[in-house]
C-alpha positions as CSV (number, residue, x, y, z in Angstrom):
1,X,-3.8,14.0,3.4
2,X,-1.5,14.5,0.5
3,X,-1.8,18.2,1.3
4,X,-0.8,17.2,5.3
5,X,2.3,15.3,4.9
6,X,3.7,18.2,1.8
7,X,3.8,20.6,4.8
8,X,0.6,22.9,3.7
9,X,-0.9,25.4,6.7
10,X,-4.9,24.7,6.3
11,X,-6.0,27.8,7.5
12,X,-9.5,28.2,9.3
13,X,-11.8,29.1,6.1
14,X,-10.4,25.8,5.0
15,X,-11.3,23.4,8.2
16,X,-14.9,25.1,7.9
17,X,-15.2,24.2,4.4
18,X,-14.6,20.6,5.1
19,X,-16.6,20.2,8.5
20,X,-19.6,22.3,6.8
21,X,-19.4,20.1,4.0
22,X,-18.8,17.2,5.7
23,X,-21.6,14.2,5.9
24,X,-21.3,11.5,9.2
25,X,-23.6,10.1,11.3
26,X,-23.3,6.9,13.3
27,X,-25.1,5.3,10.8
28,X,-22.4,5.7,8.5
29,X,-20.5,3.1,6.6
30,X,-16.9,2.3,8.0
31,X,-15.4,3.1,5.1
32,X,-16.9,7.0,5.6
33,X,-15.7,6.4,9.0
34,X,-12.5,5.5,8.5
35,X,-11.7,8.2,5.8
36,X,-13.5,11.1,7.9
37,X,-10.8,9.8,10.9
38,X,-7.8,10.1,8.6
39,X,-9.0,13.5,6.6
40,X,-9.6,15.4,9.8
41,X,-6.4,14.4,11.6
42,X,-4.5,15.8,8.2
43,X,-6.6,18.9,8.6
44,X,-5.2,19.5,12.6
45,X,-8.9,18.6,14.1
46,X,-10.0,15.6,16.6
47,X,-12.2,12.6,15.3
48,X,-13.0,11.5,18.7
49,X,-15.0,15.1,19.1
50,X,-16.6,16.0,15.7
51,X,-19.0,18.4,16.2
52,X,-22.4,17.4,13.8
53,X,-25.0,19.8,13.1
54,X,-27.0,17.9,16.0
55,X,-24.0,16.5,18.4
56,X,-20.6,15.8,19.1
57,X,-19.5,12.5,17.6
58,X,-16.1,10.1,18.9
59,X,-15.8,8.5,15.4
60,X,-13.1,6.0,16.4
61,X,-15.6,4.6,18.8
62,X,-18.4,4.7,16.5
63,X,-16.2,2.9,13.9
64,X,-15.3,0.1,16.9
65,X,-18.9,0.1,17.4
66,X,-19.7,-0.8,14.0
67,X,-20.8,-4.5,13.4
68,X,-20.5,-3.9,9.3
69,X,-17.1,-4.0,10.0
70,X,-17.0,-7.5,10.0
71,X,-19.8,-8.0,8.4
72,X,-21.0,-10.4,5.4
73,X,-21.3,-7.3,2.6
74,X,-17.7,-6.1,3.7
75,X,-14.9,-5.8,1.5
76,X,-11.3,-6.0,1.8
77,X,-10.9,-2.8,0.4
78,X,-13.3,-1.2,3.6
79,X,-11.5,-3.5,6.3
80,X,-7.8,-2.0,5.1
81,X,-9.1,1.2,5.2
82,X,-10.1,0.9,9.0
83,X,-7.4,-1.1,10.2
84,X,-5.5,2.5,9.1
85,X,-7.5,4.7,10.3
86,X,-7.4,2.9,13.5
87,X,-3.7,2.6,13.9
88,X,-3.3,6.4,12.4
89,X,-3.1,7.3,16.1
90,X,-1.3,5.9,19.4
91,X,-4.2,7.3,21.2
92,X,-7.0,5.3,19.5
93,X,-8.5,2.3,21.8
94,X,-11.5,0.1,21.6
95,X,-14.0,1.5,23.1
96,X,-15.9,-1.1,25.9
97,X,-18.8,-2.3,23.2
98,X,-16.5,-2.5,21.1
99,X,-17.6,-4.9,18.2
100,X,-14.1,-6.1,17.2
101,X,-10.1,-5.5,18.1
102,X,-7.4,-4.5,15.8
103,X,-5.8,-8.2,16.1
104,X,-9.2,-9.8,14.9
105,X,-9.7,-7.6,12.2
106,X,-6.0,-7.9,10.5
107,X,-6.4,-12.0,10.8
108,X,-9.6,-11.5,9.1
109,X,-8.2,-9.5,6.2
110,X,-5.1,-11.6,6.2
111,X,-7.4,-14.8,5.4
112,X,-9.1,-13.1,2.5
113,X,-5.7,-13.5,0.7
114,X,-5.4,-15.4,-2.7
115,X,-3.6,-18.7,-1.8
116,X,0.0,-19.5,-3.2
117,X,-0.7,-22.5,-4.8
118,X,3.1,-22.6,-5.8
119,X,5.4,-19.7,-7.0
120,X,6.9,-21.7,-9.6
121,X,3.7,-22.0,-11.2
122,X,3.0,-19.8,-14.7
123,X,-0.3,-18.5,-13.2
124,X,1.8,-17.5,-9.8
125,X,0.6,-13.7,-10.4
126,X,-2.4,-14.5,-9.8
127,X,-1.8,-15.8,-6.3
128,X,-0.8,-13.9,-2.9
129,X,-2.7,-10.8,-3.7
130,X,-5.9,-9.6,-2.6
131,X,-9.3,-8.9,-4.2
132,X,-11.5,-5.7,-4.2
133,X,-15.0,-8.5,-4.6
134,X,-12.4,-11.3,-2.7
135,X,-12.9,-13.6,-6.1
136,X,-9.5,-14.8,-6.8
137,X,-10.1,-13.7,-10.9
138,X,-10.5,-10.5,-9.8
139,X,-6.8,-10.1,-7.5
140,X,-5.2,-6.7,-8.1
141,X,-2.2,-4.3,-7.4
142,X,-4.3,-2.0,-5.5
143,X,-6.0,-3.7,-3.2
144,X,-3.2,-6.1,-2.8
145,X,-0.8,-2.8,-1.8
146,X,-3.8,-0.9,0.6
147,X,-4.0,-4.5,2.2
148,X,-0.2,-4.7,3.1
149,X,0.0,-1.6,4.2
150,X,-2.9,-2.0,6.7
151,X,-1.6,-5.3,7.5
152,X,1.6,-3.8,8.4
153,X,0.7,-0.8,10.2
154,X,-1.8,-3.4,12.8
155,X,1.6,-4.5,14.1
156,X,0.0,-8.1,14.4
157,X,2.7,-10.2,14.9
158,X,0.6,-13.6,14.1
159,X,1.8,-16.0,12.2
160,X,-1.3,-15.8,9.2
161,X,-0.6,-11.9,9.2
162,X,3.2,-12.4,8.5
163,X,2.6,-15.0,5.8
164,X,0.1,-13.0,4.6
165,X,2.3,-9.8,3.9
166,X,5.8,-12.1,3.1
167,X,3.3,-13.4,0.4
168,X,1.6,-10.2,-0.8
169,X,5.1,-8.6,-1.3
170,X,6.0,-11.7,-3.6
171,X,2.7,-10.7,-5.7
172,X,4.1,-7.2,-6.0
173,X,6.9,-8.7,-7.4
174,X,6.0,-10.7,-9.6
175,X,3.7,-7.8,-10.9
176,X,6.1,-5.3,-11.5
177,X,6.0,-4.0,-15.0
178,X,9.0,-3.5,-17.0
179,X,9.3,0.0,-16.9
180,X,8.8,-0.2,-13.3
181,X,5.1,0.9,-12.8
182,X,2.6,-1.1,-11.5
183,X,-1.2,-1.2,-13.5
184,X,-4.5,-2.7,-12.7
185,X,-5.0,-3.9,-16.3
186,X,-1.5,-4.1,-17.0
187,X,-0.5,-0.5,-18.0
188,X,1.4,1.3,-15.3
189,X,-0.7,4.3,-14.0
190,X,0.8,6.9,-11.4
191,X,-2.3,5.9,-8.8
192,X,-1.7,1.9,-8.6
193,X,2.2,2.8,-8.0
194,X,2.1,5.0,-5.3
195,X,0.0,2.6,-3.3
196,X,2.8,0.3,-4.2
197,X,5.5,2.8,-2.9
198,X,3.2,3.5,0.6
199,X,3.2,-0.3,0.9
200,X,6.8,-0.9,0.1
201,X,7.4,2.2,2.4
202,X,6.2,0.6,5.8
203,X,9.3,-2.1,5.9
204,X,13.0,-1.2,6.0
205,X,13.4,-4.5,3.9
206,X,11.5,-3.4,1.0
207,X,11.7,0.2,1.6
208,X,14.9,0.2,-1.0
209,X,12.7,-1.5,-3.9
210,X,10.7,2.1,-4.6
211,X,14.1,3.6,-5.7
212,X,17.2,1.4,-5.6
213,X,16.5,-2.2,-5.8
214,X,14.7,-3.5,-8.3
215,X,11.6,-5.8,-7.6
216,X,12.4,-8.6,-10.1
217,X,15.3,-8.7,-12.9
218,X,12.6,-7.4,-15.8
219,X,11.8,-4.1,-14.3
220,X,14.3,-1.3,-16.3
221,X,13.4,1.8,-14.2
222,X,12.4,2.1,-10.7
223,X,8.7,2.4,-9.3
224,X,9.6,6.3,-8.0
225,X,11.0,7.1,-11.6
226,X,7.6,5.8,-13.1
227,X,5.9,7.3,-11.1
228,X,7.3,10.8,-11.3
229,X,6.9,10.6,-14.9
230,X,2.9,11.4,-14.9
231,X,3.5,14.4,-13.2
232,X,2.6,16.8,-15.6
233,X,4.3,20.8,-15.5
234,X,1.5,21.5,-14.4
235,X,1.4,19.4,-11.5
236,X,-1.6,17.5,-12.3
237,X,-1.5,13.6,-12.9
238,X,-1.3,12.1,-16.6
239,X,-4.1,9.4,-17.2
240,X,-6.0,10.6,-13.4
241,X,-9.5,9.2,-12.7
242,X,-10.2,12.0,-10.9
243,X,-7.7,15.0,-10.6
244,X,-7.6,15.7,-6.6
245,X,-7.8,12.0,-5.9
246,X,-5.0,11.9,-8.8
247,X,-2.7,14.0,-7.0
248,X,-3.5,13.2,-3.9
249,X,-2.2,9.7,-3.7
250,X,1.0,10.4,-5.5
251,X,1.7,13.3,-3.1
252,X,0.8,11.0,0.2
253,X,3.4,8.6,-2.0
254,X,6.8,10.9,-2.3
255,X,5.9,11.7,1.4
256,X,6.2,8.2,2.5
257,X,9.5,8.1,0.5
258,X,10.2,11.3,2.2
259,X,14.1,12.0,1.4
260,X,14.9,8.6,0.7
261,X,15.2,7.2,4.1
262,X,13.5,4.8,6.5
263,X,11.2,6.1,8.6
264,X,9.6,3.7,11.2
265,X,6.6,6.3,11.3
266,X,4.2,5.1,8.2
267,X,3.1,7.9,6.3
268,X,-0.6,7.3,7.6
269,X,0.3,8.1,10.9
270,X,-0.3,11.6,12.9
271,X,1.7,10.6,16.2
């Protein structure tokens, strides 16, 4: 994906790497799914006719098929991830068995938010986000950023979505670390801030907070600039779990920054 939206030509010896390599069955989980939809639309090829070693597979409709989606063991994190993958593409509808829409899925998500309490409380960083486990001790950057920007990107227009995401960008700003990043344990890490920056990325209102505005009167430096500065000469990211995934997500980031100006197109969108 990262390599997609930078403008790199995947030639053929690459697409067959990835489809030979490439594990999905309709017995897969959504979030396989849902990642196999978006990976394969960055690589130029169709999700709704993947070719398995045994058949051809629609994986949009085997994702709307899929009653894990809204089912007890799911988490957040899995639900934001197909709500994207689903709006990725104008030309994705629910299939006739399907198991859920696009509309009940996002009000779903949007009720697994934190409750705001009250902002003026001291423990108000703890409230409006979202939780990988959906236990409110556990509410974090991350998960709170993926959320918005799936919530954004379903286009629901409800009123429980838009509190949802009004309130979710309050938890991103009151999470804002001084130097600008953004950190899961507190430290600001190149990862947690570009899903900050796609998040921020998807609304012309907070669009100006990954580079001009600041989030809250604290922050010294901008969420771009702190970002930027993992980059390594070598390209790679400084303090990466893992070095693809590392430099993946900060290069699907600067894309949905693009040049510096709003885009109504999200970054996880192929049409």
């Amino acid at each position: 994906m990262g390599l997609k939206k930078q403008g790199y030509k995947f030639t053929a010896a690459d697409k067959k790497l990835v489809t030979d390599n490439l594990v999905i069955t309709k017995k897969s989980t959504p979030a396989q799914l849902a990642n196999a939809i978006i990976g394969l639309q960055a690589l130029g090829l169709n999700p709704k006719a993947y070719k398995t070693s045994n058949e051809k597979l629609n994986l949009v409709s085997t994702l709307y098929k899929s009653k894990a989606v809204l089912g007890k063991s799911a988490t957040v994190n899995e639900q934001a991830q197909v709500l994207v993958a689903l709006k990725s593409n104008k030309n994705f509808k629910a299939s006739k068995n399907a198991k859920f829409t696009v509309k009940k899925l996002s009000k779903n998500v949007a009720k697994q938010q934190v409750k705001v309490a009250n902002k003026k409380n001291k423990n108000y960083k703890n409230n409006g986000g979202w939780a990988y486990d959906g236990k409110a001790a556990d509410v974090d950057v991350d998960t709170t950023a993926m959320t918005l920007n799936a919530l954004k990107m379903s286009k629901n227009k409800s009123k429980i979505v838009k509190n949802a995401i009004n309130n979710g960008q309050d938890f991103l700003k009151a999470n804002v670390n001084k130097d600008g990043g953004f950190g899961v344990a507190g430290a600001s890490n190149a990862n947690t801030n570009a899903e900050v920056i796609i998040a921020l990325s998807n609304s012309k209102k907070t669009f100006k907070n990954i580079n001009v505005k600041k989030l809250n009167e604290k922050q010294e430096s901008s969420t771009l600039q702190n970002t930027l500065s993992f980059v390594k000469k070598d390209g790679s990211i400084k303090g990466a779990y893992d070095a693809s995934l590392g430099a993946g997500q900060v290069l699907v980031s600067l894309s949905a920054y693009g040049n510096g100006k709003y885009a109504s197109k999200t970054v996880y969108q192929f049409n």
